[in-house]
N, C-alpha and C positions, 0 to 999 in steps of 0.2 A: 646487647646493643645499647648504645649510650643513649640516653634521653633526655637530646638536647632539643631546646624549643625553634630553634631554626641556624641559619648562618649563610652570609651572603661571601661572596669571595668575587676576585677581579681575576681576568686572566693578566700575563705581566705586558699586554699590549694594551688595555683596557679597552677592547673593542666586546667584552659582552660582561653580562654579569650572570651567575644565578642566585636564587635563593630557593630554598625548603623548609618544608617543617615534616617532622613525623606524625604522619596518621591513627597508627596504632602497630600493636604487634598483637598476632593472635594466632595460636598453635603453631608455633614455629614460623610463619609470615611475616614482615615486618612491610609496612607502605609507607610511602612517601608520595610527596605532592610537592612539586617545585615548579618553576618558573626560570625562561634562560631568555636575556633579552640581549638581541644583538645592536649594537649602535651604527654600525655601517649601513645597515641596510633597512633599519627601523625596524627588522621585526621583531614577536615575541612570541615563543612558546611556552603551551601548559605541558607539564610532564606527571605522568604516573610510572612508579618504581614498585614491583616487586620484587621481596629479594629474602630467598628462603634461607632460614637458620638452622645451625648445627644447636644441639642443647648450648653450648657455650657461648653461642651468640656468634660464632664464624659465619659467614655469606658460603653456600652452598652454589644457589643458583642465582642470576639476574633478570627481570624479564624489564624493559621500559617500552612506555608507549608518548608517543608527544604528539600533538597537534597544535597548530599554527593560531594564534589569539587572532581576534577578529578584531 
């Protein structure tokens, strides 16, 4: 898995944005922590990513969890 420090992207209507960075990777695990902020409607979510690896760094499985910022 590439171990890039973060990266933010626009969708091509710019009504949100996200950003993440990598947590760690640990026995095959890899986590992430991102952030998805929508502009129509002001709001923003936290996200947590798990996402299981094959030895060669392939995605296996997905699991995400988000809730709403305060």
């Amino acid at each position: 898995m590439p171990q890039r420090a973060g990266c933010s992207t626009t969708s091509q209507h710019g009504d949100w944005t996200f950003e993440w960075k990598l947590l760690g990777v640990d026995r095959g695990s890899a986590f992430v922590q991102g952030r998805t902020d929508y502009r129509g409607n002001s709001r923003s979510y936290d996200n947590l990513w798990i996402i299981q690896l094959t030895g060669d760094g392939r995605a296996t499985a997905f699991t995400e969890w988000y809730m709403l910022r305060k």
